[in-house]
Every structure is written in structure tokens, then in C-alpha cells.
N, C-alpha and C positions, 0 to 999 in steps of 0.2 A: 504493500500500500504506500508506503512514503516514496517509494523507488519511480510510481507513477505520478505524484507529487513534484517530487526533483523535477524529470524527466519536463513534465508540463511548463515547470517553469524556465528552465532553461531553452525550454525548445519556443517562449514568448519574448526572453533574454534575446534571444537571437535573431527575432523575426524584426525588423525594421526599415516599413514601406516607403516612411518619408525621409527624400535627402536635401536637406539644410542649405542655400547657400547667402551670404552676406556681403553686400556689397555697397561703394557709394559711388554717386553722382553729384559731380560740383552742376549746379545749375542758375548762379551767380555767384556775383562776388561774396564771402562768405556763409551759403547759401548751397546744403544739399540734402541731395535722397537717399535715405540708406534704405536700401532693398533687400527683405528679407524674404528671400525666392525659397515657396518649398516645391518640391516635386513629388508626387504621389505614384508609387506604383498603380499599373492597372488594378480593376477592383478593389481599392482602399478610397475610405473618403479622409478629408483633415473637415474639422470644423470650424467653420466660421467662428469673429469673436460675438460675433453678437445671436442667439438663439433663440427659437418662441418660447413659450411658457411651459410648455407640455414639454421639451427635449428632456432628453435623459443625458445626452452626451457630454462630455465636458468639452468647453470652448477655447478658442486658441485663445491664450493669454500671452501680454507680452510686459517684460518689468524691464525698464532702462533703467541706469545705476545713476546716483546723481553726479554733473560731471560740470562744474563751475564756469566750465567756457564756451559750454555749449546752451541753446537754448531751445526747445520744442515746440516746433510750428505744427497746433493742432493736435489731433488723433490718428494711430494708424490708419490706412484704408486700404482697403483688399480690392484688388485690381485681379481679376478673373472670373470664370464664369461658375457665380453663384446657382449654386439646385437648391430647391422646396422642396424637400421630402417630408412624407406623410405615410405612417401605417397606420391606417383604420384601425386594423383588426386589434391592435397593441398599443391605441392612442395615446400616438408620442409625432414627435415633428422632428425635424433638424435643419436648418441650413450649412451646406456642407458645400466642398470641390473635390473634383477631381482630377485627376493628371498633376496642375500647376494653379498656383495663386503667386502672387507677389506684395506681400506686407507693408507698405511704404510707410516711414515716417522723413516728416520732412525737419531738419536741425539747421537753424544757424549759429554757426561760430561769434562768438563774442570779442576774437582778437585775430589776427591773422599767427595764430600761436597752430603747430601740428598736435592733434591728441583724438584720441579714442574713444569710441563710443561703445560702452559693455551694456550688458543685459543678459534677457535670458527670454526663452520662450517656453512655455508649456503647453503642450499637446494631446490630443489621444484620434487615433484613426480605428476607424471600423472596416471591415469588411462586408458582407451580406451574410455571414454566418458568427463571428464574435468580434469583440473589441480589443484593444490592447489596452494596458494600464497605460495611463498619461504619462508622457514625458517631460523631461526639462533637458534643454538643451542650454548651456551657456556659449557667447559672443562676445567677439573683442572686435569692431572693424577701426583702421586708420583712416581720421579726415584730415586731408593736408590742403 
């Protein structure tokens, strides 16, 4: 019995649909987009941060670190194409994606000084048959 325990978790250890990527855009003069690109295997959803009332899922969360010389323009926004999903039978909802999203928050620099933008994202993807436990990923991107 524990030996099918292990087994299980190791074998959810292992399994990971979404791959992570971070990047920035200068888009004026102290003025960019860090872009936090996920990619979804086929048949996995990532979900959105924002969910109906009914979901069960948990939602993509994002925590920036506080960083003195940067300052945050807005909210992230999810730039891809958003699904309504809906099981009747199990009423529950989700807004979720597939394939790709891209996370955008938009920073400006408060000095023409080089430095880093940390944080972290927390996740959880589904399939049509189980969920994974949510994850946290941490980030480090350079804006220069």
C-alpha cells in the first residue's frame, strides 16, 4: 500500500505540462514589459487569474518582490485565447488556456540604474481526467 502511494507521487513529481519562460521589453524610455510566457502541453489547461464563483481550480497567481527602483504600471493581463468552460453535470466553471498565454506586467524604472525584477508564480493545470497540485515557480528577469 504505501509502495502505490510513493509511486503516485512521484510519478505527479515528474509530470510537468507547463514550461515557464521570462522575458523583457524596453518599450520607452525607462518603460517595459516583462513577459511571463507559459506554454501548455497539449491537453492540459493553466488557469486564468481571474475565475467564476463556482470554479474549483486554483488560479494563476502572481507575487512581485518589492524592488525600490522599479515601479508597476497596472495589473497583469493575459494576452491569449481565453475558454468558458462549464460542466453541468458537476457544476463548477473555469476560465482557463490552452497551448500559450503571455502574462504581461508592464514596470517602469525609476532611475536609468540596471536591476531585476523577482517574483514568483503559482499554478495548477488540469487535464480532462485529474489535476496536478499547484505550483510555485520562482523568477529573476534583468531590466537594463
Amino acid at each position: 500500500m504505501i509502495t502505490i502511494i510513493i509511486t503516485s507521487i512521484g510519478s505527479f513529481a515528474q509530470l510537468n505540462p507547463v514550461k515557464w519562460t521570462f522575458t523583457v521589453k524596453k518599450i520607452a524610455d525607462k518603460n517595459y514589459e516583462v513577459h511571463i510566457k507559459a506554454t501548455i502541453q497539449n491537453g492540459w489547461h493553466l488557469y486564468s487569474q481571474v475565475q467564476p464563483e463556482d470554479a474549483i481550480a486554483n488560479p494563476t497567481e502572481f507575487t512581485i518582490n518589492n524592488n525600490p527602483l522599479i515601479t508597476l504600471s497596472g495589473k497583469i493581463r493575459e494576452v491569449g485565447s481565453i475558454e468558458k468552460y462549464h460542466d453541468a453535470k458537476l457544476g463548477i466553471s473555469a476560465n482557463q488556456f490552452s497551448n500559450s498565454v503571455d502574462f504581461i506586467q508592464l514596470v517602469k524604472l525609476k532611475t536609468k540604474a540596471k536591476t531585476n525584477i523577482t517574483g514568483s508564480v503559482e499554478y495548477q493545470t488540469c487535464d480532462d481526467k485529474k489535476c496536478l497540485p499547484p505550483k510555485t515557480v520562482n523568477f529573476s528577469v534583468a531590466i537594463q
